[in-house]
N, C-alpha and C positions, 0 to 999 in steps of 0.2 A: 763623588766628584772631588780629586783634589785639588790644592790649591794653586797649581797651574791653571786646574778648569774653571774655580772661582773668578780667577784674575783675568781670564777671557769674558767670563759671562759678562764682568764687570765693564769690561771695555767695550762688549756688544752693547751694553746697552745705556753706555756713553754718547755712542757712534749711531747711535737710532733719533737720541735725544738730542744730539748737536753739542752737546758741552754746553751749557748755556752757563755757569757757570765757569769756563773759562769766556769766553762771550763778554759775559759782563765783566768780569775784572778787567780784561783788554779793553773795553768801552771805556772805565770806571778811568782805569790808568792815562789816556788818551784825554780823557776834560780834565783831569791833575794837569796834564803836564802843560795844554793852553792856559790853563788859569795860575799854575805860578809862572811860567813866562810872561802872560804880563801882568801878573803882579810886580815880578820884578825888572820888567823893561822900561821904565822912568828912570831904577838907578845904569845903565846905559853898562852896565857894567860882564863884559865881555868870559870873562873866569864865571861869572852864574851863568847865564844863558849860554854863554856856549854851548856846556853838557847837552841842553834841554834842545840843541839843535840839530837837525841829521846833516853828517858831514859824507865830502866823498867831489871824487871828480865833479866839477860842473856846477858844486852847489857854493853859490855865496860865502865869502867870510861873516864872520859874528859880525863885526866890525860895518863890514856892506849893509848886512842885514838889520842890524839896529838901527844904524846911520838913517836907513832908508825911513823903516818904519814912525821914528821920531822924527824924520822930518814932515811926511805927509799927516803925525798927531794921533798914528791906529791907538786905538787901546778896546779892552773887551769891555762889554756893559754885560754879558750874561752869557751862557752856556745855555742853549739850546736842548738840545741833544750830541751823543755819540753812538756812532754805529761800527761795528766792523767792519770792513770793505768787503763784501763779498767776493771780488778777486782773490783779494788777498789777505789771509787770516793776519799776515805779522803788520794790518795799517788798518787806522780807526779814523772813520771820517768825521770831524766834531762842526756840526754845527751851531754858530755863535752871531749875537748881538756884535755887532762893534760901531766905534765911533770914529770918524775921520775929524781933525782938524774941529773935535768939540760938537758934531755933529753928529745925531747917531744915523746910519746908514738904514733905508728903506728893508732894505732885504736883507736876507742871511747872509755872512760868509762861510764856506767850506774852508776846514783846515784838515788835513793829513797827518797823522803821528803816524810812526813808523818804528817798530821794532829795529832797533841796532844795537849790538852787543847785545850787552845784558839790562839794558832800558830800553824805553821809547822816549821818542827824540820828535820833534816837531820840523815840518817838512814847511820852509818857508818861501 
């Protein structure tokens, strides 16, 4: 077999096994990118969080989006879990602890990160 056939066999049996190790770094990348967003969403500060936001027709400015969020008092107490979206391999659904207004919330919140360019961006 040469190394064309190698580099097939290799991909069959990628494609058998799911990639679980692209899986998980997609997962891995997706709870990074909620936990330094609000890490740094107290400093309100537009030029950081921006990047760390998915942009595009329809979707919020930093600006709205911060606004919003400090004014209701979100902030994260833990990371839960993240999954891939089974739709859609390029969006990780992270499930998290948060707190409103100093209160930590009964139930989960879902958050979405989203591959865009060449990161993943938080869908808010």
């Amino acid at each position: 077999m040469g190394a064309a056939g190698l580099w097939l066999a290799a991909l069959a049996v990628l494609a058998v096994l799911g990639c679980p190790s692209t899986t998980s770094s997609s997962a891995e990348a997706g709870e990074a990118v909620v936990r330094r967003f609000f890490q740094a969403l107290p400093t309100g500060d537009c030029a950081v969080l921006g990047p760390m936001l998915v942009t595009g027709q329809g979707v919020p400015s930093c600006e709205e989006t911060v606004q919003d969020l400090r004014r209701h008092g979100m902030g994260l107490v833990d990371v839960l879990d993240a999954k891939v979206d089974g739709r859609d391999p390029d969006a990780v659904v992270v499930r998290a602890r948060v707190s409103q207004g100093g209160t930590e919330r009964s139930e989960p919140f879902l958050f979405r990160v989203e591959r865009q360019g060449d990161g993943w961006r938080l869908r808010l």
